[in-house]
Backbone atoms as SQL, in Angstrom:
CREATE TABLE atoms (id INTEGER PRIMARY KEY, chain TEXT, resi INTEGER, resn TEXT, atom TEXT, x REAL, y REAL, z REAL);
INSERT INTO atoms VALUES
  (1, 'A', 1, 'UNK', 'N', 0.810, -1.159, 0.000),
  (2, 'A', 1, 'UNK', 'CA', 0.000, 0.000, 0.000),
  (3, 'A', 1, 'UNK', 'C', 0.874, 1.250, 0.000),
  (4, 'A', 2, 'UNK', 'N', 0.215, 2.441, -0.638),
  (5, 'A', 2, 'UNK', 'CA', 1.046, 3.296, -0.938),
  (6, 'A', 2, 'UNK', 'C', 0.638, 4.562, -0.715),
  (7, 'A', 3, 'UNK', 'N', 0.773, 5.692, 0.046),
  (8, 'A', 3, 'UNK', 'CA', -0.120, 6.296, 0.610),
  (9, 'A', 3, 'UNK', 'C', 0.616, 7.929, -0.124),
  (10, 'A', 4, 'UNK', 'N', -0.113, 8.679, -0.748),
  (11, 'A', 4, 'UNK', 'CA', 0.507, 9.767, -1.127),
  (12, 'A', 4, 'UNK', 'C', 0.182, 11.040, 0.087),
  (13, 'A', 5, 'UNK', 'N', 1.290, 11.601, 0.509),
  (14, 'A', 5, 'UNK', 'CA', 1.590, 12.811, 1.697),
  (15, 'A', 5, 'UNK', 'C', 1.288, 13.810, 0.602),
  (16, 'A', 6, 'UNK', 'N', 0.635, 14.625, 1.157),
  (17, 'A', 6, 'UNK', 'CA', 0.586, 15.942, 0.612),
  (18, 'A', 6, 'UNK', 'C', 1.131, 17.112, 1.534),
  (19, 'A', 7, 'UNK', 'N', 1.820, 17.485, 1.297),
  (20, 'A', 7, 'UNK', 'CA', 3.036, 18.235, 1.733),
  (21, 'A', 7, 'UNK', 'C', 2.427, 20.103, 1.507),
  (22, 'A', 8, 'UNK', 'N', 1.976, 20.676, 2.407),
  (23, 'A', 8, 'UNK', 'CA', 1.326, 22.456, 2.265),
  (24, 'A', 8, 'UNK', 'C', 2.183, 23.074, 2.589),
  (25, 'A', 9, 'UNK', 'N', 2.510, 24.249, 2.328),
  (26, 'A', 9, 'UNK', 'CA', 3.315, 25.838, 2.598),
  (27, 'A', 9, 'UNK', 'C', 2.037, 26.057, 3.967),
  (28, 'A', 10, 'UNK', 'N', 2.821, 26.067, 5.471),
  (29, 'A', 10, 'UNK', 'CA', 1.582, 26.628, 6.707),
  (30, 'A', 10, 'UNK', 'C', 1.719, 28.019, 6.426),
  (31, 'A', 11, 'UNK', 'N', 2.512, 28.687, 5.632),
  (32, 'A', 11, 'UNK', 'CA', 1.603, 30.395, 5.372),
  (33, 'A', 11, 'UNK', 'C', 1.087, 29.871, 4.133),
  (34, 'A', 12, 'UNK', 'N', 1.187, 29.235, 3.241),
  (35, 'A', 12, 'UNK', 'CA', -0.184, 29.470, 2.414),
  (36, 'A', 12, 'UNK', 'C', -1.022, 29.206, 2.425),
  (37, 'A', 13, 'UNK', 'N', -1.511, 28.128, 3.920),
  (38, 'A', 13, 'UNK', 'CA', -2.926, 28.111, 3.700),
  (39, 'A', 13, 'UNK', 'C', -3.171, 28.892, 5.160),
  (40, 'A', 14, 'UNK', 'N', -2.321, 29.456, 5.736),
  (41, 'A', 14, 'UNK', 'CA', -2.980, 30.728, 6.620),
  (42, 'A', 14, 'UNK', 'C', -2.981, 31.827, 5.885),
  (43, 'A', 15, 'UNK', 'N', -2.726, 32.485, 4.306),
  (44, 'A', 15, 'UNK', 'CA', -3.396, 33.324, 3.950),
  (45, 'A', 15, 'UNK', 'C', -4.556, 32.564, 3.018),
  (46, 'A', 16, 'UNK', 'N', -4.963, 31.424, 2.801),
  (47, 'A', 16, 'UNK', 'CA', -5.844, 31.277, 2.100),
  (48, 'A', 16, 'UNK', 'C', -6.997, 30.837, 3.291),
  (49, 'A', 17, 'UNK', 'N', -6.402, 30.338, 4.020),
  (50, 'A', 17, 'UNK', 'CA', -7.755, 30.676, 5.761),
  (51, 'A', 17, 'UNK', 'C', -8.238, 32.430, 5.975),
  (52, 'A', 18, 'UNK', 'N', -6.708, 33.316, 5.624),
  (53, 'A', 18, 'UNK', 'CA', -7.710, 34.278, 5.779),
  (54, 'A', 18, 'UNK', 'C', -8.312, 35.222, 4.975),
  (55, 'A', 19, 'UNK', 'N', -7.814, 34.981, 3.563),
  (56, 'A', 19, 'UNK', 'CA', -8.777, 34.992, 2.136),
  (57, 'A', 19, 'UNK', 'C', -9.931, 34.549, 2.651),
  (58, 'A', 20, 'UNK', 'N', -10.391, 33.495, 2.995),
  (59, 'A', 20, 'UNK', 'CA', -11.724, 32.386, 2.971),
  (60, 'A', 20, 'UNK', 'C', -12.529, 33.261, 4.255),
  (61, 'A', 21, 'UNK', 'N', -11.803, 33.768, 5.234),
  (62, 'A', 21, 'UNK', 'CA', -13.059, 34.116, 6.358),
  (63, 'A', 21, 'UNK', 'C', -12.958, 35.467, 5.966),
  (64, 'A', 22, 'UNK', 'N', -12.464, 36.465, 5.057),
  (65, 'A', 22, 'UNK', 'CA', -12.845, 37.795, 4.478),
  (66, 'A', 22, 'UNK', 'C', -14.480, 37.791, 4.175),
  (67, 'A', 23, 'UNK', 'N', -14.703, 38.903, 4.402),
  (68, 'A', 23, 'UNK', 'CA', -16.729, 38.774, 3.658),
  (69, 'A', 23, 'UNK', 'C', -16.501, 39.410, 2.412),
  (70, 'A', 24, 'UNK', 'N', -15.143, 39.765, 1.782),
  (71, 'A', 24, 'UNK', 'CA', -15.104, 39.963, 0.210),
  (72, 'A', 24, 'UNK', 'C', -13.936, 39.383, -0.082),
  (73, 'A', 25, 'UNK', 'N', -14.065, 39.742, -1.554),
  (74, 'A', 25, 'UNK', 'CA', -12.777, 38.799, -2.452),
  (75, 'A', 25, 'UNK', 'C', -11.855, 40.119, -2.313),
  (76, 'A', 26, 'UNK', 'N', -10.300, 40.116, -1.751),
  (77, 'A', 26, 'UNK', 'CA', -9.248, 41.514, -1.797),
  (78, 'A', 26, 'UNK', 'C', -8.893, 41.631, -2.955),
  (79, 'A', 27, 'UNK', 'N', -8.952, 40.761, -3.924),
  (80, 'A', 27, 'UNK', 'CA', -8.612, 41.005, -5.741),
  (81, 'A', 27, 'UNK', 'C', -9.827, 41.572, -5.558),
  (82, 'A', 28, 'UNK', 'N', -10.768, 41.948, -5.671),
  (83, 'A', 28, 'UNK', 'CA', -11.979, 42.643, -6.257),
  (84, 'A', 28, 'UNK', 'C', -11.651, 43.965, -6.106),
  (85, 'A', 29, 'UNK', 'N', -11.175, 44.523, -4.954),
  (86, 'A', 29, 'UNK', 'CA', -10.927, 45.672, -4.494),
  (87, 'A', 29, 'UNK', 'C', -9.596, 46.571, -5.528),
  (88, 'A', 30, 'UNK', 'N', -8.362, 45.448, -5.777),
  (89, 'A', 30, 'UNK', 'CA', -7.728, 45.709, -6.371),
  (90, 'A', 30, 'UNK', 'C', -8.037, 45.909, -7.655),
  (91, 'A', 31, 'UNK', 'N', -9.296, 45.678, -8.351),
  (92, 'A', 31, 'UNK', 'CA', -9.582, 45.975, -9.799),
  (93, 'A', 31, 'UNK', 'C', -10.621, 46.937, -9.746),
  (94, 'A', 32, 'UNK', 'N', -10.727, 47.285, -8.842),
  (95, 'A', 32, 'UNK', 'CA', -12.345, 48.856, -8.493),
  (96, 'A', 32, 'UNK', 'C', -11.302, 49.836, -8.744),
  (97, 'A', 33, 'UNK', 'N', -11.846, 50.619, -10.040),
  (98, 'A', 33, 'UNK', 'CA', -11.107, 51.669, -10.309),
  (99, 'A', 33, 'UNK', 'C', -11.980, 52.740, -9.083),
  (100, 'A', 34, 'UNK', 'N', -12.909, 52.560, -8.920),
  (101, 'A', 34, 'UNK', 'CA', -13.768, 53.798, -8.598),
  (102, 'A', 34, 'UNK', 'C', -13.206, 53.614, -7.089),
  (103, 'A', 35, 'UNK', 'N', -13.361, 52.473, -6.430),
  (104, 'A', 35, 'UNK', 'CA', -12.924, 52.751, -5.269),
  (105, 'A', 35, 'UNK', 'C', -11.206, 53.179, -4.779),
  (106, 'A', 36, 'UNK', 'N', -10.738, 53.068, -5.946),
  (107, 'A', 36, 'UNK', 'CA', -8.896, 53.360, -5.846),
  (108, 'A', 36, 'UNK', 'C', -9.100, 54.818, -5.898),
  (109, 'A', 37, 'UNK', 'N', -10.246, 55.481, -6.943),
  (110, 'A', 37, 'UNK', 'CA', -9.866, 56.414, -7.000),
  (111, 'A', 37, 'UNK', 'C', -10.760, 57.502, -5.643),
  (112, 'A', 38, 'UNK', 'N', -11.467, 57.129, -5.176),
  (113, 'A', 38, 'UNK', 'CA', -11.905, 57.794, -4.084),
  (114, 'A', 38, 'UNK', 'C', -11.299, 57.468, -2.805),
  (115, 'A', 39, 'UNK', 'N', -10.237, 56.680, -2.645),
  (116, 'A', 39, 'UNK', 'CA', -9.704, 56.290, -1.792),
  (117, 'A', 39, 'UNK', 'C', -8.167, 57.435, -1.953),
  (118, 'A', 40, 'UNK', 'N', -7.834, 57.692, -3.133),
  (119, 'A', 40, 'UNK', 'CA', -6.428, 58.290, -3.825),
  (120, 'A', 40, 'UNK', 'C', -7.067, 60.028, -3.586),
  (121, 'A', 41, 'UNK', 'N', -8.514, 60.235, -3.636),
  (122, 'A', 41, 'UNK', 'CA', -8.760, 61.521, -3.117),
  (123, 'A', 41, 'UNK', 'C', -9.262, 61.704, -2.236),
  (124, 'A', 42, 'UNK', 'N', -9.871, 61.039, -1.287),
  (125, 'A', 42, 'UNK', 'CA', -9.619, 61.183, 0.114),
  (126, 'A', 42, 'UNK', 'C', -8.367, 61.242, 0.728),
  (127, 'A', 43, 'UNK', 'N', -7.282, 60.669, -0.080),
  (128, 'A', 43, 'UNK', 'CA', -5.983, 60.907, 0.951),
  (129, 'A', 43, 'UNK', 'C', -5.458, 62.323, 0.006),
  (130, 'A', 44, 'UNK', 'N', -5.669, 62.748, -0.946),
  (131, 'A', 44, 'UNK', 'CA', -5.431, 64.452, -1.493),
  (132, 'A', 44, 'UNK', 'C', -6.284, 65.204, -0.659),
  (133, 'A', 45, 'UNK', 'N', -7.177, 65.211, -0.505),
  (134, 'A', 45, 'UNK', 'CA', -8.064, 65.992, 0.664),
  (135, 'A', 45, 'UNK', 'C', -7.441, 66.000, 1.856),
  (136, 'A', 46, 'UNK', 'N', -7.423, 64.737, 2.324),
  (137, 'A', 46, 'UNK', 'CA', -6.189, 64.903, 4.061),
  (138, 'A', 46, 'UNK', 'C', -5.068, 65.506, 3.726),
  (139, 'A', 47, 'UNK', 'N', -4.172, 65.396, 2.862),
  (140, 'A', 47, 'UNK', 'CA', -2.834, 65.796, 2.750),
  (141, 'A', 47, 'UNK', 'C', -3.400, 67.426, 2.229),
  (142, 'A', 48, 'UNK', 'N', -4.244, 68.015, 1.821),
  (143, 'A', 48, 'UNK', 'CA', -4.465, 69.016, 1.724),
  (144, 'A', 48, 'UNK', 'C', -4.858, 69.686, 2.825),
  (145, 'A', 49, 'UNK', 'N', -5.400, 68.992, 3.367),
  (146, 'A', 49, 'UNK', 'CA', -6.036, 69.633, 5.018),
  (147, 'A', 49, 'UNK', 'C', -4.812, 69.800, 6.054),
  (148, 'A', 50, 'UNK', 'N', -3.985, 68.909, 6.008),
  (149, 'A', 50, 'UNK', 'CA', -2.967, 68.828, 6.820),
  (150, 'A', 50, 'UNK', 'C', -1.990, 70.152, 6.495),
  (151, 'A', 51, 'UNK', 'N', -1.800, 70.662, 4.741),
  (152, 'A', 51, 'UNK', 'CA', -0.789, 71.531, 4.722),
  (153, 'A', 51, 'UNK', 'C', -1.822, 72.745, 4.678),
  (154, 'A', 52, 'UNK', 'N', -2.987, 72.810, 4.954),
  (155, 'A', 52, 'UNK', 'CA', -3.443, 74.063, 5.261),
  (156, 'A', 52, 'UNK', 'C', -3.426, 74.401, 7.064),
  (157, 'A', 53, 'UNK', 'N', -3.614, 73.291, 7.501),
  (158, 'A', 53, 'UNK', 'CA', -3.427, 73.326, 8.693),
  (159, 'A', 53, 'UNK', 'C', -1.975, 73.568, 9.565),
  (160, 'A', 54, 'UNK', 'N', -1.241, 72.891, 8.771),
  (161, 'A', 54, 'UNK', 'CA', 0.015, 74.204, 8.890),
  (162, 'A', 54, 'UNK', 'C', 0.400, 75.285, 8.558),
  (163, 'A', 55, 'UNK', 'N', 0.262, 75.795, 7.920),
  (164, 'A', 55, 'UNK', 'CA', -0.315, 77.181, 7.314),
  (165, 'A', 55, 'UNK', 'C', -0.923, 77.868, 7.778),
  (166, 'A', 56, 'UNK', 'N', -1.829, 77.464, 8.555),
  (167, 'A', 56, 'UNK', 'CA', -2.991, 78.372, 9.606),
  (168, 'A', 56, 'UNK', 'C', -1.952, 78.547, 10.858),
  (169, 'A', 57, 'UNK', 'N', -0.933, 77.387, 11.291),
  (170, 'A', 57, 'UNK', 'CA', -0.597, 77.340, 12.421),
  (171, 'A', 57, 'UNK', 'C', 0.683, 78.368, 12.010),
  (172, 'A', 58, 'UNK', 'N', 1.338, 78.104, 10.891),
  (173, 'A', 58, 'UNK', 'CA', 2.438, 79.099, 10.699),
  (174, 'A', 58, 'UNK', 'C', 2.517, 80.753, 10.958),
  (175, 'A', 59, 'UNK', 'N', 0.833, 81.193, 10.469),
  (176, 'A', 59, 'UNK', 'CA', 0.547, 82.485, 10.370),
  (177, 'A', 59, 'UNK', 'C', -0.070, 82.719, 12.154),
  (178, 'A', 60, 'UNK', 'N', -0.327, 81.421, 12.592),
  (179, 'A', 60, 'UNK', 'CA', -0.458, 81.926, 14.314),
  (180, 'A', 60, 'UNK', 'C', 0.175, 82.262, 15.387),
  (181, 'A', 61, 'UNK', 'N', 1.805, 81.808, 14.767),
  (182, 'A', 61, 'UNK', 'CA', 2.780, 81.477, 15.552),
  (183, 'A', 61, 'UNK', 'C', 3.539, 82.934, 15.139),
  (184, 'A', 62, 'UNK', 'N', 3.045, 83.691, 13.956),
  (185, 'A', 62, 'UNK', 'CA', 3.684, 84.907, 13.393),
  (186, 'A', 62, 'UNK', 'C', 2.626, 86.005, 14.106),
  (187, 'A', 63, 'UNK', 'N', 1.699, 85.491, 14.220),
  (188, 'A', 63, 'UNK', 'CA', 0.818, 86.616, 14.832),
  (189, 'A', 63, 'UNK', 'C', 1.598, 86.985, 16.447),
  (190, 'A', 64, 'UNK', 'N', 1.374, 85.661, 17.018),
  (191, 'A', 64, 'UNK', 'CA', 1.688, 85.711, 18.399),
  (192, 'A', 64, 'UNK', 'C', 2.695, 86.050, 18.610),
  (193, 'A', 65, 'UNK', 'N', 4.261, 86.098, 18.083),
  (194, 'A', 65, 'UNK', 'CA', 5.389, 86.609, 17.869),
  (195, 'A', 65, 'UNK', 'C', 5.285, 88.245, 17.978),
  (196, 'A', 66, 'UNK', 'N', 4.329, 88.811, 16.785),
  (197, 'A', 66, 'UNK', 'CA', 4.335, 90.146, 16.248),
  (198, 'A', 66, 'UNK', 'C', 3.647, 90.752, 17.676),
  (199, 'A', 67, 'UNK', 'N', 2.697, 89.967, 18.309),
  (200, 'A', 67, 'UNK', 'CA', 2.070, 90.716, 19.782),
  (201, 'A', 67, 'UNK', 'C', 2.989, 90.589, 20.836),
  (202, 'A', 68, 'UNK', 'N', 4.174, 89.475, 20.981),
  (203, 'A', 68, 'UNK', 'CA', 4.858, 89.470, 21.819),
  (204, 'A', 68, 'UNK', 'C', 5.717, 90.591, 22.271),
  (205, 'A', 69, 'UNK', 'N', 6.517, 90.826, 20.444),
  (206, 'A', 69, 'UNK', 'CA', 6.811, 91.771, 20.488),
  (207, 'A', 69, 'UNK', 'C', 6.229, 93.424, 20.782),
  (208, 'A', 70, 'UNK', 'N', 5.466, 93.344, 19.994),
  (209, 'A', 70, 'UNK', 'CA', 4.800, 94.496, 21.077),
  (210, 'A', 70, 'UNK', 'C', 4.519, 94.929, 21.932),
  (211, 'A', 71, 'UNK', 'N', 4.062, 93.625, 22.526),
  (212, 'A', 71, 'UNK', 'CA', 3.629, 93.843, 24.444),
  (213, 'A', 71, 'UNK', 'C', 5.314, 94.028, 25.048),
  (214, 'A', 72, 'UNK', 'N', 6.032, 93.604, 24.297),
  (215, 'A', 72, 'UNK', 'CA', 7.510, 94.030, 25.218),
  (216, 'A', 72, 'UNK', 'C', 7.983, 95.724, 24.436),
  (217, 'A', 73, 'UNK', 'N', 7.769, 95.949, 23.427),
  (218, 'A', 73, 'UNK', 'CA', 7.598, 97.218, 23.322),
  (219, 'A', 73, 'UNK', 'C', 7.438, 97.794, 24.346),
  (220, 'A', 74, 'UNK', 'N', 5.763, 98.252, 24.085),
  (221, 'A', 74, 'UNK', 'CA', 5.020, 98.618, 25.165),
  (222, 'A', 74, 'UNK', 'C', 5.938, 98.665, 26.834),
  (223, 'A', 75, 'UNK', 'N', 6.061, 97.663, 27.124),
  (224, 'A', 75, 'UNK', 'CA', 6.646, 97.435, 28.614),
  (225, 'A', 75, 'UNK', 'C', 7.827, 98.584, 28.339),
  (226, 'A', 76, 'UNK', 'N', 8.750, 97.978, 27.539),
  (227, 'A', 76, 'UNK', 'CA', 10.146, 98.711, 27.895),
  (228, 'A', 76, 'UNK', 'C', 9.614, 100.139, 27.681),
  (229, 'A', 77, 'UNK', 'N', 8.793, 100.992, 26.738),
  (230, 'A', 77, 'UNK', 'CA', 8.552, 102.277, 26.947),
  (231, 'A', 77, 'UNK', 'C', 7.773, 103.039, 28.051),
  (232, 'A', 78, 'UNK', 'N', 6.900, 101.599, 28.599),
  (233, 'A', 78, 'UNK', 'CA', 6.143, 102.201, 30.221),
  (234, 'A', 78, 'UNK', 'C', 7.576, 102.434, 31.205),
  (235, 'A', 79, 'UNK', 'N', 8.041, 101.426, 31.323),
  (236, 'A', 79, 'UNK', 'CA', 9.517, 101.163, 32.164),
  (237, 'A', 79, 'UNK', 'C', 10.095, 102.800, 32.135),
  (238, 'A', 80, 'UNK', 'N', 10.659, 102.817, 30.598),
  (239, 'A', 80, 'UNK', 'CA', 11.544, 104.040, 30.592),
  (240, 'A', 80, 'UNK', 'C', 10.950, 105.409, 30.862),
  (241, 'A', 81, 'UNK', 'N', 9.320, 105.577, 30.618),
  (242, 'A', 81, 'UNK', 'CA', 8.518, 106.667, 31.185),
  (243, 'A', 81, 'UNK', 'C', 8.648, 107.105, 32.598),
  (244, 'A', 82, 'UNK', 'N', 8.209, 105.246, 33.625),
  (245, 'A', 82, 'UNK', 'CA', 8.352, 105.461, 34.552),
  (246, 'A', 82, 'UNK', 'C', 9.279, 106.081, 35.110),
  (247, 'A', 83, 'UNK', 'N', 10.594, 105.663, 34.782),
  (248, 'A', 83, 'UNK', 'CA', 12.042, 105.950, 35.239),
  (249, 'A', 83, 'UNK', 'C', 11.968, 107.500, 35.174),
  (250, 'A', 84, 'UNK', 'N', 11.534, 108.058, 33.950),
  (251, 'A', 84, 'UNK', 'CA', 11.888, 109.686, 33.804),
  (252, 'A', 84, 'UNK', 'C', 11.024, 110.333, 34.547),
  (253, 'A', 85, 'UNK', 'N', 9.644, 109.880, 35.157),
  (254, 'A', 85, 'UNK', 'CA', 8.443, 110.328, 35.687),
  (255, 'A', 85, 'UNK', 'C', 9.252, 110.260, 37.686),
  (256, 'A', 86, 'UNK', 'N', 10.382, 109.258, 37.709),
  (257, 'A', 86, 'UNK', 'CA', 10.899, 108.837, 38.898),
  (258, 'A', 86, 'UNK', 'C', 11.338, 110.030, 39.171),
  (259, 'A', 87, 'UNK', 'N', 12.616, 109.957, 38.178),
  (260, 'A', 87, 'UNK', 'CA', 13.692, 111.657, 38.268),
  (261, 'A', 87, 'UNK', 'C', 12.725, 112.824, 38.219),
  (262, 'A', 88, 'UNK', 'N', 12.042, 113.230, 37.630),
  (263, 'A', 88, 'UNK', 'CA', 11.560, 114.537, 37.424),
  (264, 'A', 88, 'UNK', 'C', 10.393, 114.430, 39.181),
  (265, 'A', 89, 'UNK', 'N', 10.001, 113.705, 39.446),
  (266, 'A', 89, 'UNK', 'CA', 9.884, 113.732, 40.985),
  (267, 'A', 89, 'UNK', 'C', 10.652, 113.914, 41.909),
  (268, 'A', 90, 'UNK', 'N', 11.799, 113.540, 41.945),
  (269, 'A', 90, 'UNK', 'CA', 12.663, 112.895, 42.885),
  (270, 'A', 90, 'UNK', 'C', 13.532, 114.674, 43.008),
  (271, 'A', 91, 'UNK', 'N', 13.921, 115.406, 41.985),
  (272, 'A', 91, 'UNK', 'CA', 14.063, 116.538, 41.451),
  (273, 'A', 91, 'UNK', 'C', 13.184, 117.291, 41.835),
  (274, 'A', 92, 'UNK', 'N', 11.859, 117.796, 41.538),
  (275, 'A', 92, 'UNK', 'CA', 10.961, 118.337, 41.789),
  (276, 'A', 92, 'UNK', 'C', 10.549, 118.499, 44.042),
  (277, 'A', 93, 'UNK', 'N', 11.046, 117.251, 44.099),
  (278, 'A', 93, 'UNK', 'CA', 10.763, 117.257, 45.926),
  (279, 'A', 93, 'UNK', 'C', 11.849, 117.525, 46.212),
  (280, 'A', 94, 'UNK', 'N', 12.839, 117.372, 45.824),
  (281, 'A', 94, 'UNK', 'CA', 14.430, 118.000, 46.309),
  (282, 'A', 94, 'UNK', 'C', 14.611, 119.539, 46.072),
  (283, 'A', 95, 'UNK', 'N', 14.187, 120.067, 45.154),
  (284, 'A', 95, 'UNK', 'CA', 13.645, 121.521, 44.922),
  (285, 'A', 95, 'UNK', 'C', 12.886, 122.636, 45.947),
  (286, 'A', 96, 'UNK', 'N', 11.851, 121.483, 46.101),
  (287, 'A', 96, 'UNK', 'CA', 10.708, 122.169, 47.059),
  (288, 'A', 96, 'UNK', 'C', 10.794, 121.794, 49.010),
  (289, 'A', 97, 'UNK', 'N', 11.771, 120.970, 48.893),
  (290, 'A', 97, 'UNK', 'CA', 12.301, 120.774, 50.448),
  (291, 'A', 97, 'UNK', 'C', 13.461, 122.012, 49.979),
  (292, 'A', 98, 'UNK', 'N', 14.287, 122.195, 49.229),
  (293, 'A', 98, 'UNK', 'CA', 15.397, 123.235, 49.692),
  (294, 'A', 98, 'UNK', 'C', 15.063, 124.774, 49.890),
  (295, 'A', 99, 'UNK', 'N', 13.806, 125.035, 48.777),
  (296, 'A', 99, 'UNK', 'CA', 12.451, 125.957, 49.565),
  (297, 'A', 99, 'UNK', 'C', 12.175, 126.053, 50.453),
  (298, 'A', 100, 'UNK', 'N', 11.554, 124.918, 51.135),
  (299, 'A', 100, 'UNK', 'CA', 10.951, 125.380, 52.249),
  (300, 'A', 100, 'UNK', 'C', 12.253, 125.468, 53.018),
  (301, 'A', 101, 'UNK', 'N', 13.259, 124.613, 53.176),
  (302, 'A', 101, 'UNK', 'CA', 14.405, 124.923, 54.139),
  (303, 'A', 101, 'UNK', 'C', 15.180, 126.027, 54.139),
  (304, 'A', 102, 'UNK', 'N', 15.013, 126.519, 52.608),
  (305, 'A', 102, 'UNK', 'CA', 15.273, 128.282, 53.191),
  (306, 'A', 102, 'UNK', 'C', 14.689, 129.195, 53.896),
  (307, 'A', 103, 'UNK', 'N', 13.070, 129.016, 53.613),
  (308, 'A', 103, 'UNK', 'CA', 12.288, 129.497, 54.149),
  (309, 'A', 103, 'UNK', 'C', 11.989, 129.487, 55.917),
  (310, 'A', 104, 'UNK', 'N', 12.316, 128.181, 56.007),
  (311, 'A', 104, 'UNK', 'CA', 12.332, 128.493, 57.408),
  (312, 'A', 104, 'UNK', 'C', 13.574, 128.707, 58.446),
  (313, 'A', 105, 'UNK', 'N', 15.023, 129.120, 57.322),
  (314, 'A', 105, 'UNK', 'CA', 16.137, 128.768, 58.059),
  (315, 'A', 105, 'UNK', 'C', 16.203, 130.323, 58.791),
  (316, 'A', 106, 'UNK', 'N', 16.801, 130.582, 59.857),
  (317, 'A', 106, 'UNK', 'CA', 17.379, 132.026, 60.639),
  (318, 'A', 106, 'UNK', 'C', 18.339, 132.867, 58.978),
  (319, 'A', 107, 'UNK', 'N', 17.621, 134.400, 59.072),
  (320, 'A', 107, 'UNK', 'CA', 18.530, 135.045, 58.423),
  (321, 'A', 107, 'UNK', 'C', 19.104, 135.403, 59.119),
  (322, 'A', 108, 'UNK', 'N', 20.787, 135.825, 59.029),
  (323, 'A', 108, 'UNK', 'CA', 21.850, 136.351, 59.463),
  (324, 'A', 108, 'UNK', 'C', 21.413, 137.795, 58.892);
């Protein structure tokens, strides 16, 4: 008696196990023009969305820069106001104390 072995590739019939429990044929998909091609512009739409969306973020990051700078503007010219608003006080009461300290000193 003579018994013939049949000898399988165990990945080829674990992709043809999982060909068989698919609920479609994956060659079918590969010959749908229509679905390649709505699949090829849905990903032009994302990749379009994505470089507008950097783009939005580029011009936010230039905005926020351009206010940064300003608000430090701003500061350093309050700063340097203050400072001159300091002296012209500081001057102004040193003035008006040496006034009154004449005023009330003994004339000779």
């Amino acid at each position: 008696m003579s018994e013939t072995t049949k000898h399988t590739n165990p990945a080829t019939t674990a992709a043809q196990a999982f060909k068989n429990a698919l609920p479609f044929n994956p060659e079918d998909f590969v010959q749908m023009d229509t679905w390649r091609k709505m699949a090829d512009e849905g990903l032009n739409r994302y990749v379009g969305w994505l470089d507008e969306m950097a783009k939005l973020q580029r011009n936010s990051y230039d905005q926020l820069t351009k206010a940064l700078e300003e608000r430090n503007r701003a500061m350093n010219e309050s700063i340097a106001y203050a400072q001159k608003l300091a002296t012209e006080w500081n001057k102004m009461a040193m003035d008006a104390t040496k006034r009154v300290a004449d005023m009330v000193k003994p004339q000779n």
